[in-house]
Predicted model as a PDB file, atoms N, CA, C, CB and O in Angstrom, pLDDT in the B-factor column:
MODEL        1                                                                  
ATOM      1  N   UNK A   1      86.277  86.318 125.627  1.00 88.00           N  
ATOM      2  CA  UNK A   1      87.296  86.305 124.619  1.00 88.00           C  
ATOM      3  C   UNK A   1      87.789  84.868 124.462  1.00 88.00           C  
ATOM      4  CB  UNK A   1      88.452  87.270 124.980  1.00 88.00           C  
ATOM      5  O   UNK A   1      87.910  84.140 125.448  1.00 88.00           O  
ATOM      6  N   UNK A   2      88.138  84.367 122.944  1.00 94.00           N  
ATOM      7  CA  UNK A   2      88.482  83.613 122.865  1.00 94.00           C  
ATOM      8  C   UNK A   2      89.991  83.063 122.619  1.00 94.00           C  
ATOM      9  CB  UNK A   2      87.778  83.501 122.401  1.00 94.00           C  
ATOM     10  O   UNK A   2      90.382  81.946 122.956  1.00 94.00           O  
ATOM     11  N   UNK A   3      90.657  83.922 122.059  1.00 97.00           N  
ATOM     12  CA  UNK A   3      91.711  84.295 121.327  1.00 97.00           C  
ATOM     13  C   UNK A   3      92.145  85.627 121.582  1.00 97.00           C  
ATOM     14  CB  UNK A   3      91.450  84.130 120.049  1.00 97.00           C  
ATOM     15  O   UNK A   3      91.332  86.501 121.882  1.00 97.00           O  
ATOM     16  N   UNK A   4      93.469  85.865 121.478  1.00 97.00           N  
ATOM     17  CA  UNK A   4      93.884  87.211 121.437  1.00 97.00           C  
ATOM     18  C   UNK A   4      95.430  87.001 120.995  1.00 97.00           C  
ATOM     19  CB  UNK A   4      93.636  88.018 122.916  1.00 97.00           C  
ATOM     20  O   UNK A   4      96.164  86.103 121.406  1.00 97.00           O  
ATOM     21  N   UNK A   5      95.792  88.098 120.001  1.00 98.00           N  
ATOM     22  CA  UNK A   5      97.405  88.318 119.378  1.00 98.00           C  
ATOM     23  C   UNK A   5      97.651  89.265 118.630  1.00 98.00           C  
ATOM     24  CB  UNK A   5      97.940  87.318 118.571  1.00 98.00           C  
ATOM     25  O   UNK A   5      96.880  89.674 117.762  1.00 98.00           O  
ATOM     26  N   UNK A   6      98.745  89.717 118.880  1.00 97.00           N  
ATOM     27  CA  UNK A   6      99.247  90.971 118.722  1.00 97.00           C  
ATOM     28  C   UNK A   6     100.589  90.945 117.522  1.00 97.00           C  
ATOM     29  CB  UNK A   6      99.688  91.470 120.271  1.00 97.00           C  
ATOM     30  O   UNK A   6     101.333  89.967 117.449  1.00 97.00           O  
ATOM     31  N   UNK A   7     100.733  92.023 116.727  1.00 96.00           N  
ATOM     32  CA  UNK A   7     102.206  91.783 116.552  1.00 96.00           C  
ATOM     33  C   UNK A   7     102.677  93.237 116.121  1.00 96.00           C  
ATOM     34  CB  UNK A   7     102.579  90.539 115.372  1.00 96.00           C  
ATOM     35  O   UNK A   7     102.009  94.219 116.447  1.00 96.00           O  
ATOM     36  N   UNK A   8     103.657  93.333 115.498  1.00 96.00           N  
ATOM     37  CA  UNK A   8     104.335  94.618 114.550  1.00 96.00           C  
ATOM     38  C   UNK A   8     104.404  94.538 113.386  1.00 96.00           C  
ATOM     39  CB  UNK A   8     105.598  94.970 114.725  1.00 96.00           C  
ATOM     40  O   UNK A   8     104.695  93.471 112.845  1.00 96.00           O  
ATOM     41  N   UNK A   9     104.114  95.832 112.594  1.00 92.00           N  
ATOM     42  CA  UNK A   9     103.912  94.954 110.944  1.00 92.00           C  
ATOM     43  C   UNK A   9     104.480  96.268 110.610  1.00 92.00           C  
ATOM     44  CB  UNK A   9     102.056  94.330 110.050  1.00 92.00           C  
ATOM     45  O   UNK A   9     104.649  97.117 111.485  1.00 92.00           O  
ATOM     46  N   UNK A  10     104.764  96.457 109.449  1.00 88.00           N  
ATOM     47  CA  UNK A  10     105.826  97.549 109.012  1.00 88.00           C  
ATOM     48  C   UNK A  10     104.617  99.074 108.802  1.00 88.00           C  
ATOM     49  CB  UNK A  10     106.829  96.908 107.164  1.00 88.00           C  
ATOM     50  O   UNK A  10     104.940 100.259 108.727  1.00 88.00           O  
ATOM     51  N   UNK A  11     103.481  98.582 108.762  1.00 85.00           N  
ATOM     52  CA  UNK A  11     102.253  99.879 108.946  1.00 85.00           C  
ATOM     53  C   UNK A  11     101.955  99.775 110.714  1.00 85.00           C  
ATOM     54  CB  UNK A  11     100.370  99.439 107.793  1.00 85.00           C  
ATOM     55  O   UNK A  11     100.751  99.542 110.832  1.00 85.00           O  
ATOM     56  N   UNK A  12     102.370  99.831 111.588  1.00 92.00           N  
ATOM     57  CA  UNK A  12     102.129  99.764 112.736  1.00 92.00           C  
ATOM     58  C   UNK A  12     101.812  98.449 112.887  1.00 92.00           C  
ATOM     59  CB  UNK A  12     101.289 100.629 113.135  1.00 92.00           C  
ATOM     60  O   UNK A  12     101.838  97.587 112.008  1.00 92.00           O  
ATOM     61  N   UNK A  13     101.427  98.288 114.356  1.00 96.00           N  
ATOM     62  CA  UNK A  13     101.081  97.420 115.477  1.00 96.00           C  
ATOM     63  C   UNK A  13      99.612  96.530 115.148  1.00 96.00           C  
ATOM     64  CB  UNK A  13     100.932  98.434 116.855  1.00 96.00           C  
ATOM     65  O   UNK A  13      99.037  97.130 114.240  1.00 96.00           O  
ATOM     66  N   UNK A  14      98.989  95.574 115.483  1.00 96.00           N  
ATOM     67  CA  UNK A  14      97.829  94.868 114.747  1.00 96.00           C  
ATOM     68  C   UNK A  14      97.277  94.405 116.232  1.00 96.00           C  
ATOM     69  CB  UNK A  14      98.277  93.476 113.440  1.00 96.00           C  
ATOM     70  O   UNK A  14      98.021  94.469 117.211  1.00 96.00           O  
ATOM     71  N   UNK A  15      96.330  94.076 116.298  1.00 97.00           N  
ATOM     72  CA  UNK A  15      95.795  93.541 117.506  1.00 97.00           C  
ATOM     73  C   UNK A  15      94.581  92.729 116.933  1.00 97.00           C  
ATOM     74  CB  UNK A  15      95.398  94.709 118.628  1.00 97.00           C  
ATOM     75  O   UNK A  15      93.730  93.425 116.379  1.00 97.00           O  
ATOM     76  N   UNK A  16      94.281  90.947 116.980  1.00 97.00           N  
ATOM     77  CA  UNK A  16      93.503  90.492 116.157  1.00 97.00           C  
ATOM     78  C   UNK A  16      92.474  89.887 117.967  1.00 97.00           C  
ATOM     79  CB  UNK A  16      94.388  89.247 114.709  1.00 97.00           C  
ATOM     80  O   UNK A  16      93.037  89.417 118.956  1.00 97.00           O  
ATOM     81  N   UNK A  17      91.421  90.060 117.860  1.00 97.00           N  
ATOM     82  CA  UNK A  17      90.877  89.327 118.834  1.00 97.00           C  
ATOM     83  C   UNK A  17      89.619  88.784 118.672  1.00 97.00           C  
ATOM     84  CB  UNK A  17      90.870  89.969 119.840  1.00 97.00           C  
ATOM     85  O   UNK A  17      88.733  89.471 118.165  1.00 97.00           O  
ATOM     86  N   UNK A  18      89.337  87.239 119.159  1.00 97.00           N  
ATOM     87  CA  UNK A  18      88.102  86.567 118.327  1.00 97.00           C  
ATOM     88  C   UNK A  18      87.390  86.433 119.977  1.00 97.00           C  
ATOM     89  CB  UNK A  18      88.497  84.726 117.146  1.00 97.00           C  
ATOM     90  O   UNK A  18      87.875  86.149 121.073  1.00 97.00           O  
ATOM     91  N   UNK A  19      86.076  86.778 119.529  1.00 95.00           N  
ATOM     92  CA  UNK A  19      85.106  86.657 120.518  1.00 95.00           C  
ATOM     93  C   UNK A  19      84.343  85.202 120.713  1.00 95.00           C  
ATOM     94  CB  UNK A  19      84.143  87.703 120.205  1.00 95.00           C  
ATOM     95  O   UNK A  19      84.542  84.518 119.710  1.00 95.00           O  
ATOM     96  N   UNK A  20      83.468  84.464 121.770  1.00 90.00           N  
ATOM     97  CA  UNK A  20      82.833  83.602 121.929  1.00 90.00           C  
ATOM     98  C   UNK A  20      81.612  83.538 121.097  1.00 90.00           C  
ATOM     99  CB  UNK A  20      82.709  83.569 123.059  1.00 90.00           C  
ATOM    100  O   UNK A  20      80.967  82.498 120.959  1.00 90.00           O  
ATOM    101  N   UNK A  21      81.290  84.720 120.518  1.00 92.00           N  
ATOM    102  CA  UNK A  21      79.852  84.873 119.561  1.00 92.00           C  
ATOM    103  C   UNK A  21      80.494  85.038 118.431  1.00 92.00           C  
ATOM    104  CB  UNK A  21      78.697  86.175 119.824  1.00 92.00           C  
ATOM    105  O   UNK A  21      80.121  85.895 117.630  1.00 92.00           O  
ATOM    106  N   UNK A  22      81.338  84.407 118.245  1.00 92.00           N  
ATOM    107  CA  UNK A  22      82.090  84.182 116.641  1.00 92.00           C  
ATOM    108  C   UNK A  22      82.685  85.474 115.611  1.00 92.00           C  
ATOM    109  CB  UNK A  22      80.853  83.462 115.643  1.00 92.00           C  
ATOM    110  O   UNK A  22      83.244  85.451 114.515  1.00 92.00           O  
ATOM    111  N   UNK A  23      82.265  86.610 116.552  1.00 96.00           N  
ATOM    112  CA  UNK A  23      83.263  88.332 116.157  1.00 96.00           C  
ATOM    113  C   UNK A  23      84.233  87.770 115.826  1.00 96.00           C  
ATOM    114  CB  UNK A  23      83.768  89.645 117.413  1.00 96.00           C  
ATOM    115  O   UNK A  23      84.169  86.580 116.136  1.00 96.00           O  
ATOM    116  N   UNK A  24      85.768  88.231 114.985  1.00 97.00           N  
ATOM    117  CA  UNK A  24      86.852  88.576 115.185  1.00 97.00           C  
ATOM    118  C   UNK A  24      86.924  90.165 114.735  1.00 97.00           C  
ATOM    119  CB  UNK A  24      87.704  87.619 114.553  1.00 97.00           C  
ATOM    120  O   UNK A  24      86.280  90.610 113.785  1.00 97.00           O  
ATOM    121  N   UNK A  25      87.592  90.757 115.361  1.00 96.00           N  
ATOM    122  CA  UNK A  25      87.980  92.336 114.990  1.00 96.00           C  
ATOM    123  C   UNK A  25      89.284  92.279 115.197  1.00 96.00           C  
ATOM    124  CB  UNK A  25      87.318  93.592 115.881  1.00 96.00           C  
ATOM    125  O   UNK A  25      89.866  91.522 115.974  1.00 96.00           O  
ATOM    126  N   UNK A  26      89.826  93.221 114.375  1.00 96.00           N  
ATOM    127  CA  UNK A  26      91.286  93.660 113.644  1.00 96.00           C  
ATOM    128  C   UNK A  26      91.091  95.157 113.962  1.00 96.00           C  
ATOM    129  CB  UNK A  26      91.500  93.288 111.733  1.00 96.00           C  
ATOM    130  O   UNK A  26      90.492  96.156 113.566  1.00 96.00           O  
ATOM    131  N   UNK A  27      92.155  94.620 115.141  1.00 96.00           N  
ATOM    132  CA  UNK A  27      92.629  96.830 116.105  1.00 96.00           C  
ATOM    133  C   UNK A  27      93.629  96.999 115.679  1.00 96.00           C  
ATOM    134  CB  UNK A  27      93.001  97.314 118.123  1.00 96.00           C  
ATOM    135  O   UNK A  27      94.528  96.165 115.570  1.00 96.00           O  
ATOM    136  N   UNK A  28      93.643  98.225 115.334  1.00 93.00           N  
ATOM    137  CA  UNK A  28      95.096  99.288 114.917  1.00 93.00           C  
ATOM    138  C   UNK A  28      95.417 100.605 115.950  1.00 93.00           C  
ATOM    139  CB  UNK A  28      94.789 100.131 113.206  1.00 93.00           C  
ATOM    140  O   UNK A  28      95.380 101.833 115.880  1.00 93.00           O  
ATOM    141  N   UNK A  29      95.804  99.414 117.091  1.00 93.00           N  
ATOM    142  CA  UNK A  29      95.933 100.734 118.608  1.00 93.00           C  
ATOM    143  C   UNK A  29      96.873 102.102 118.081  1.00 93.00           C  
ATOM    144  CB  UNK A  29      97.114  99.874 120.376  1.00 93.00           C  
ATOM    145  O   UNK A  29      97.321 102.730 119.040  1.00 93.00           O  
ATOM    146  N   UNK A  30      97.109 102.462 117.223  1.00 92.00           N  
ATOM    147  CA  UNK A  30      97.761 103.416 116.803  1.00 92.00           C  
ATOM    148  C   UNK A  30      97.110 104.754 115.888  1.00 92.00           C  
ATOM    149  CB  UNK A  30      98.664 102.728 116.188  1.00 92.00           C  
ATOM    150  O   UNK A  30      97.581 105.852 115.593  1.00 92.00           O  
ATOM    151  N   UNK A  31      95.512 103.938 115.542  1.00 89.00           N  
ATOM    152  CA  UNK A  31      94.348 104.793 114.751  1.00 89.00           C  
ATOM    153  C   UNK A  31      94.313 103.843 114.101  1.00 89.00           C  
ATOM    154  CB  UNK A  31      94.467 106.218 113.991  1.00 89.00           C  
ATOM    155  O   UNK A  31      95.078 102.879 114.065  1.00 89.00           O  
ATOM    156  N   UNK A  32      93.318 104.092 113.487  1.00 87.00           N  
ATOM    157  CA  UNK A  32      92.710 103.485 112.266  1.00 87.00           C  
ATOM    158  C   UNK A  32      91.023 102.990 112.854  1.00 87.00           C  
ATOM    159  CB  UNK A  32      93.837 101.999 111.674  1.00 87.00           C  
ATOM    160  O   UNK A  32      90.466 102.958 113.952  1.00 87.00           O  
ATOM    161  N   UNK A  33      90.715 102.716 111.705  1.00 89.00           N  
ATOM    162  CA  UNK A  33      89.223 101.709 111.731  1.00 89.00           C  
ATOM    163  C   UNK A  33      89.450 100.402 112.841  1.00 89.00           C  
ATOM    164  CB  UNK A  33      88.883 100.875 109.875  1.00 89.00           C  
ATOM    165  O   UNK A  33      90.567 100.121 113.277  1.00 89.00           O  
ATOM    166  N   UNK A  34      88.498  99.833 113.128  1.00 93.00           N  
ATOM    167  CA  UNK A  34      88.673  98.529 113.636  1.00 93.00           C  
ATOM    168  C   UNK A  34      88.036  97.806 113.087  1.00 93.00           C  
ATOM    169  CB  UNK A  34      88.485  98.311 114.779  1.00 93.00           C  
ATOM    170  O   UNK A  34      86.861  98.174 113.112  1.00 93.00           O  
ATOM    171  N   UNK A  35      88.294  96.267 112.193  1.00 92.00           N  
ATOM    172  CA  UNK A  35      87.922  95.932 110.804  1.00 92.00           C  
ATOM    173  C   UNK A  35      86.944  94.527 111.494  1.00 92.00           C  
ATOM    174  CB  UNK A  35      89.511  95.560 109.529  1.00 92.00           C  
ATOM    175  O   UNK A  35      87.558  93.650 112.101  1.00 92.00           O  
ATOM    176  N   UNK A  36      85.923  94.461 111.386  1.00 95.00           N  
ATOM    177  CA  UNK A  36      85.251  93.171 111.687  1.00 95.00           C  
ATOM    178  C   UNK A  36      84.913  91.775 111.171  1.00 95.00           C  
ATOM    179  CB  UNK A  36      84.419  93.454 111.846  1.00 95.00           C  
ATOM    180  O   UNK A  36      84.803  91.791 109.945  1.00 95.00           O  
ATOM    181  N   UNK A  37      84.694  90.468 111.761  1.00 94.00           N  
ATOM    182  CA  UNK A  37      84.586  89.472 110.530  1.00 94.00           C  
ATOM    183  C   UNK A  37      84.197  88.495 111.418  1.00 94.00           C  
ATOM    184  CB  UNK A  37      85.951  89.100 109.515  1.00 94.00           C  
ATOM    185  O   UNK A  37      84.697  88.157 112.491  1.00 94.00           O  
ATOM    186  N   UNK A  38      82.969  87.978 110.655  1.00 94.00           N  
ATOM    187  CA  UNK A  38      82.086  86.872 111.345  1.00 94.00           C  
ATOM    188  C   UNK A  38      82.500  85.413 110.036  1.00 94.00           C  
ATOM    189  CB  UNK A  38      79.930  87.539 111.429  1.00 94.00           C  
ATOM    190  O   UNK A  38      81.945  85.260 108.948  1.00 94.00           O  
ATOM    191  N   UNK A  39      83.606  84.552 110.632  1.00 90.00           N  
ATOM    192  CA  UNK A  39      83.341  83.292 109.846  1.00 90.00           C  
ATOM    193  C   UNK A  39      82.410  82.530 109.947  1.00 90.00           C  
ATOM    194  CB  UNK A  39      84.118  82.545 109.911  1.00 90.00           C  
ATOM    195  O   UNK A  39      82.247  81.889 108.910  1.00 90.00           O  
ATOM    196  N   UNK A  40      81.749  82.312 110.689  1.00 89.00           N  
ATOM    197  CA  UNK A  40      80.587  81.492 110.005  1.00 89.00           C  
ATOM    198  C   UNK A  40      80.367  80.362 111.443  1.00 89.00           C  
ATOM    199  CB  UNK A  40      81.184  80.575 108.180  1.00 89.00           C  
ATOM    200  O   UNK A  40      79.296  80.431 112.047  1.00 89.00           O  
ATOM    201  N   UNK A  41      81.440  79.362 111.907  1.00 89.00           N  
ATOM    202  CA  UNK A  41      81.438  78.285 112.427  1.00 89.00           C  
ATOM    203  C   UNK A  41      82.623  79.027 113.678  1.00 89.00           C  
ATOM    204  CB  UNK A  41      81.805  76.912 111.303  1.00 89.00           C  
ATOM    205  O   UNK A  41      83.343  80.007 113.484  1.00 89.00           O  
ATOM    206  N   UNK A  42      82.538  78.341 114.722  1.00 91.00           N  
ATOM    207  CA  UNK A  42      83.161  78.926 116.333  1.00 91.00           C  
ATOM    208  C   UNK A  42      84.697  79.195 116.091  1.00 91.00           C  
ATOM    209  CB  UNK A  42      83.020  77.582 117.804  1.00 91.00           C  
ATOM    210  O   UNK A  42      85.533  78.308 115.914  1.00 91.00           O  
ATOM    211  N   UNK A  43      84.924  80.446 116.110  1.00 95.00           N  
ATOM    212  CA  UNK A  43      86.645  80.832 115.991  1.00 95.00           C  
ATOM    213  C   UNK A  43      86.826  79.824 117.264  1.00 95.00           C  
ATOM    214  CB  UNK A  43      87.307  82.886 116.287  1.00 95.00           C  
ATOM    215  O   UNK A  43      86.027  79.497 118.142  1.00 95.00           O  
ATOM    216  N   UNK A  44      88.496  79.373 116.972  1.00 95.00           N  
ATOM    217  CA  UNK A  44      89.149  78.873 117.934  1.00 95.00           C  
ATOM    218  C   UNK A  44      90.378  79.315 118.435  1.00 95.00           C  
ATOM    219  CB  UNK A  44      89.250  77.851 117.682  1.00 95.00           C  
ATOM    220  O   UNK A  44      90.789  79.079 119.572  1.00 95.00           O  
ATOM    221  N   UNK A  45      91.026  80.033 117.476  1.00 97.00           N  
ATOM    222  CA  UNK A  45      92.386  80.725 117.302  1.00 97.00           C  
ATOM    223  C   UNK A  45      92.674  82.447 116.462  1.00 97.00           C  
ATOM    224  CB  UNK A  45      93.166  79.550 116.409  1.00 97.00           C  
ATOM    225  O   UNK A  45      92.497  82.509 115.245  1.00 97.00           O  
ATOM    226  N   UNK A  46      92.986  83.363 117.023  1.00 97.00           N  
ATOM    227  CA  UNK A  46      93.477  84.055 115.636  1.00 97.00           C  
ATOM    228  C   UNK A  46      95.196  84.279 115.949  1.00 97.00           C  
ATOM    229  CB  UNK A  46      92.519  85.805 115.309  1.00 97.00           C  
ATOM    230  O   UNK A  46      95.850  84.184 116.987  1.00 97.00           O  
ATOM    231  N   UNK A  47      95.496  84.551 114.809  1.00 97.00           N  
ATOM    232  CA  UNK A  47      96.809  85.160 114.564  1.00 97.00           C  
ATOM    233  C   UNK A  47      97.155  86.849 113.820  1.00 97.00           C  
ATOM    234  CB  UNK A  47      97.390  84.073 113.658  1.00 97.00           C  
ATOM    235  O   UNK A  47      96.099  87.237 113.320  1.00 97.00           O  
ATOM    236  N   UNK A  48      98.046  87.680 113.664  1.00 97.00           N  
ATOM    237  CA  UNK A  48      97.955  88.255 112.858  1.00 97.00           C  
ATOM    238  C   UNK A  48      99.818  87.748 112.319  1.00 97.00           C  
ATOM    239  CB  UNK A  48      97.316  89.759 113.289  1.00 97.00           C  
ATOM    240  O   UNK A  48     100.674  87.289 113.075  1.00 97.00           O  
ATOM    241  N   UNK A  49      99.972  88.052 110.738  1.00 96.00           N  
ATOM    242  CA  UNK A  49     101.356  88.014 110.401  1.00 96.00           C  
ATOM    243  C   UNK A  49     102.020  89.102 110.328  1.00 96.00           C  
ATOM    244  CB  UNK A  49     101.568  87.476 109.356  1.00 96.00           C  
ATOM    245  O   UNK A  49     101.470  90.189 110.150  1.00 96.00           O  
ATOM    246  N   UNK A  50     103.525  88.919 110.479  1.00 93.00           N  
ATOM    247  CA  UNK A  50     104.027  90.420 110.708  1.00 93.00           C  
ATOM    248  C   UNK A  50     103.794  90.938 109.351  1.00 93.00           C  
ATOM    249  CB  UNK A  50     105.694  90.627 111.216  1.00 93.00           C  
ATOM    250  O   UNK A  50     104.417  92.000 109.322  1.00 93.00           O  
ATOM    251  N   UNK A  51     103.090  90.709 107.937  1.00 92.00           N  
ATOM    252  CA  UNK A  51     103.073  91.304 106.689  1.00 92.00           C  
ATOM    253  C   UNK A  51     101.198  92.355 106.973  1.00 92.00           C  
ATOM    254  CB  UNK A  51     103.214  89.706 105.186  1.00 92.00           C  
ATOM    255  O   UNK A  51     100.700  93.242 106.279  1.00 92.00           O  
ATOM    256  N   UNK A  52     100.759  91.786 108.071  1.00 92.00           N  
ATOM    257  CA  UNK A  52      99.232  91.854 108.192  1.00 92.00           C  
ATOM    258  C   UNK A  52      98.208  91.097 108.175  1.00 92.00           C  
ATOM    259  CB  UNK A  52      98.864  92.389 107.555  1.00 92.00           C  
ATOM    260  O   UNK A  52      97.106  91.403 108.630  1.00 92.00           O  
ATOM    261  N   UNK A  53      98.523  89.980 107.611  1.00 95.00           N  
ATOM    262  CA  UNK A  53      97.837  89.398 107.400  1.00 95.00           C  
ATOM    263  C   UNK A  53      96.804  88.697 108.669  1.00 95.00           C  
ATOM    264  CB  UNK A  53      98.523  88.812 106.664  1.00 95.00           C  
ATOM    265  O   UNK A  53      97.347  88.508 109.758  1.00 95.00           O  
ATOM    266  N   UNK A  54      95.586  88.388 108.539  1.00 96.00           N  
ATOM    267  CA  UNK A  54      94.626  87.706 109.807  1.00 96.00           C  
ATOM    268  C   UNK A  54      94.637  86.698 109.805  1.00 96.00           C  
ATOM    269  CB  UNK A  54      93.329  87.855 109.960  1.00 96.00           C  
ATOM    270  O   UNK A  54      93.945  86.465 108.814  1.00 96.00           O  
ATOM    271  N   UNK A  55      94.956  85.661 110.241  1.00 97.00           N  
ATOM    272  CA  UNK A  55      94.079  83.919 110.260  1.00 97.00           C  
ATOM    273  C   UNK A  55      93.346  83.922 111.250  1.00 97.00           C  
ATOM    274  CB  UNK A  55      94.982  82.428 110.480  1.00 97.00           C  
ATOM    275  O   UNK A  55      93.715  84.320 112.355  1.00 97.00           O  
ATOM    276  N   UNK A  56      92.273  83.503 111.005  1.00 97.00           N  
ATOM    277  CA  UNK A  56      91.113  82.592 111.819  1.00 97.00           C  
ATOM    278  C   UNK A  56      91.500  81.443 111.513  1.00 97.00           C  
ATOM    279  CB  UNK A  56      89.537  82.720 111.465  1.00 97.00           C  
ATOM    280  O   UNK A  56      92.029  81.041 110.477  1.00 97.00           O  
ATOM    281  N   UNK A  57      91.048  80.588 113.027  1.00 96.00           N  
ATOM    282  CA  UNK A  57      91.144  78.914 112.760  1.00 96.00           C  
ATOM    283  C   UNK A  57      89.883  78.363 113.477  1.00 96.00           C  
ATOM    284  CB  UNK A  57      92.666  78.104 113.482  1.00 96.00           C  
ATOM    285  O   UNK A  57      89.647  78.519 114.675  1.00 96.00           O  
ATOM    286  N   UNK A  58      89.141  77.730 112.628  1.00 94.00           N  
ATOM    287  CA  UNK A  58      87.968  77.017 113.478  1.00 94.00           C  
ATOM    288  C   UNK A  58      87.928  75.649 113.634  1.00 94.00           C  
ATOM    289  CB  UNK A  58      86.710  77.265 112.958  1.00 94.00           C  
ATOM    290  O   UNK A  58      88.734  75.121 112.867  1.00 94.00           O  
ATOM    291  N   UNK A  59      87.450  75.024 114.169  1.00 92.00           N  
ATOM    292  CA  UNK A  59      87.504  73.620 113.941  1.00 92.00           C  
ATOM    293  C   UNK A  59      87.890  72.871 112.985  1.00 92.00           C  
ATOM    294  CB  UNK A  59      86.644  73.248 114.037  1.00 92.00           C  
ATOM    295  O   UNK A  59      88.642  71.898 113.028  1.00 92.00           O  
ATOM    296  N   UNK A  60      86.909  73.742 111.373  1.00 92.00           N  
ATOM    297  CA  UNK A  60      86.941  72.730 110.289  1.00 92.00           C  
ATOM    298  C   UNK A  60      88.134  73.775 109.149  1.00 92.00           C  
ATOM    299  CB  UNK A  60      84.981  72.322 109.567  1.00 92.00           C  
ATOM    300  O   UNK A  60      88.610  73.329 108.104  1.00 92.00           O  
ATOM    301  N   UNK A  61      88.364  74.989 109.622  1.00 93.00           N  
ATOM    302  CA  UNK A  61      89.125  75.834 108.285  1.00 93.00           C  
ATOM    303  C   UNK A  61      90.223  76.582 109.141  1.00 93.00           C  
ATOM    304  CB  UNK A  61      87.959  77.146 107.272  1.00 93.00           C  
ATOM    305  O   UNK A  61      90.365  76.717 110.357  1.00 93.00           O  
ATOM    306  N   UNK A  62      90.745  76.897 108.349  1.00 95.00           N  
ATOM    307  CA  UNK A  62      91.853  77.793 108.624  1.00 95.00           C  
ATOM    308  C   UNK A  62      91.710  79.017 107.579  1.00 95.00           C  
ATOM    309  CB  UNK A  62      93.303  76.988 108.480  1.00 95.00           C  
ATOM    310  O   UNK A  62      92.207  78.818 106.470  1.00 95.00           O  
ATOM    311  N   UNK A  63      91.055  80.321 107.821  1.00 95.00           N  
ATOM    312  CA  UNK A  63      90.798  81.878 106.704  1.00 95.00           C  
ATOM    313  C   UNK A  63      92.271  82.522 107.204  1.00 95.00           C  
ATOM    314  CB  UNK A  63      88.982  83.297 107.231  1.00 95.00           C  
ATOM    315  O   UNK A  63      92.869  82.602 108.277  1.00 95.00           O  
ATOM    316  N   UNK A  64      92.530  82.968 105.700  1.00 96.00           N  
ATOM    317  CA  UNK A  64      93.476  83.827 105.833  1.00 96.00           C  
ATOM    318  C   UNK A  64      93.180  85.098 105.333  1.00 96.00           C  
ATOM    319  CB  UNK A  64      94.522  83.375 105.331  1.00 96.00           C  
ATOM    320  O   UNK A  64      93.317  85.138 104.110  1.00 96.00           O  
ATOM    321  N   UNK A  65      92.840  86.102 105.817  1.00 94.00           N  
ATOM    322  CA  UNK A  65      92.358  87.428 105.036  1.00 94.00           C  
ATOM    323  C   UNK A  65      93.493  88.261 105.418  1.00 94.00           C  
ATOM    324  CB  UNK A  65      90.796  88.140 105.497  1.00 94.00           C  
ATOM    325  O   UNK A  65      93.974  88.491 106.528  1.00 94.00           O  
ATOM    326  N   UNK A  66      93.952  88.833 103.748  1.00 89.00           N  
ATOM    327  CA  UNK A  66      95.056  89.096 103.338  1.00 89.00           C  
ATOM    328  C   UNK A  66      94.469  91.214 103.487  1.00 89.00           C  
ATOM    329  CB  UNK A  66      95.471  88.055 101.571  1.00 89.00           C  
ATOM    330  O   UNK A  66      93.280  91.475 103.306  1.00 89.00           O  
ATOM    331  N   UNK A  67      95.393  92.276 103.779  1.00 76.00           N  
ATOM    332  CA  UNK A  67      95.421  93.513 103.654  1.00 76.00           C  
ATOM    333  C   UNK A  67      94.876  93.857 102.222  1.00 76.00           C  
ATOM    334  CB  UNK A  67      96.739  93.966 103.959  1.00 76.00           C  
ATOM    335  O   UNK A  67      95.446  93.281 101.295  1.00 76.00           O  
ATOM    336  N   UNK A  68      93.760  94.793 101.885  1.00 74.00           N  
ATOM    337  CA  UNK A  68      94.268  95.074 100.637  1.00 74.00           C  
ATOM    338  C   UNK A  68      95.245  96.666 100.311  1.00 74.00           C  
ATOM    339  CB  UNK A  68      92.924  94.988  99.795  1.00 74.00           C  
ATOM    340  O   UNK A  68      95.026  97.777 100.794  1.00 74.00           O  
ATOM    341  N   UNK A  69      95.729  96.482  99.878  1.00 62.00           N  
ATOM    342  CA  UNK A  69      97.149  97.514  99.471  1.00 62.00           C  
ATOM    343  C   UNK A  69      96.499  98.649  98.258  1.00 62.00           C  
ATOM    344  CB  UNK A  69      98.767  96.329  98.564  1.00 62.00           C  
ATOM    345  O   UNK A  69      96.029  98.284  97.180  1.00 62.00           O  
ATOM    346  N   UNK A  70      96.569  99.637  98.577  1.00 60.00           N  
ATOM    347  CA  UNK A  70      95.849 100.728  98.280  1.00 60.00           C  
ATOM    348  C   UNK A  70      97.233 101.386  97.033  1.00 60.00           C  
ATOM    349  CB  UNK A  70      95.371 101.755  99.941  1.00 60.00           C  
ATOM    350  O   UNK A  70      98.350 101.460  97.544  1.00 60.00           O  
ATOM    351  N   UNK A  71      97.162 101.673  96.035  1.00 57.00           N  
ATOM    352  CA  UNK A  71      97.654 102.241  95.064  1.00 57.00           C  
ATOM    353  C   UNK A  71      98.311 103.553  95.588  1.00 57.00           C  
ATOM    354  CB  UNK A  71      96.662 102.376  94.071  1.00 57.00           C  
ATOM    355  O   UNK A  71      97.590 104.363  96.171  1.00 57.00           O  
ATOM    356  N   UNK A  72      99.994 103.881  95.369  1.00 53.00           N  
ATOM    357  CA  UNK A  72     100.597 105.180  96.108  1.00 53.00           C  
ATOM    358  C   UNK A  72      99.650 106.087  95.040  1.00 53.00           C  
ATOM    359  CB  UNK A  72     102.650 105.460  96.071  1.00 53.00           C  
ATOM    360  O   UNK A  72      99.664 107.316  95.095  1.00 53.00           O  
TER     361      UNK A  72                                                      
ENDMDL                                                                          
END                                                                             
């Protein structure tokens, strides 16, 4: 593991964790899917925001992959 962070977001709890083989997966210890994402170049960091949102940070970028919000 390279990274690991957690937070509270108003849809539950988030758990973002980036692997040494460049994985990051997005856990929803509460259910849900567990959402996967290969950037490209060596994660160095993740975050999640309390809105949901993911950042990856690699050497050369900083990705922000935003929730998409599903129509009531």
């Amino acid at each position: 593991m390279v990274s690991l962070h957690a937070t509270e977001t108003p849809h539950g709890p988030l758990v973002a964790v980036a692997w040494g083989d460049g994985l990051v997966e997005l856990h929803r210890p509460e259910g849900g899917p567990t959402l996967s994402f290969r950037p490209g170049p060596p994660v160095r960091a993740v975050a999640v925001t309390g809105a949901g949102s993911l950042l990856i940070g690699t050497d050369e970028s900083l990705v922000c992959l935003a929730p998409r919000r599903t129509p009531s």
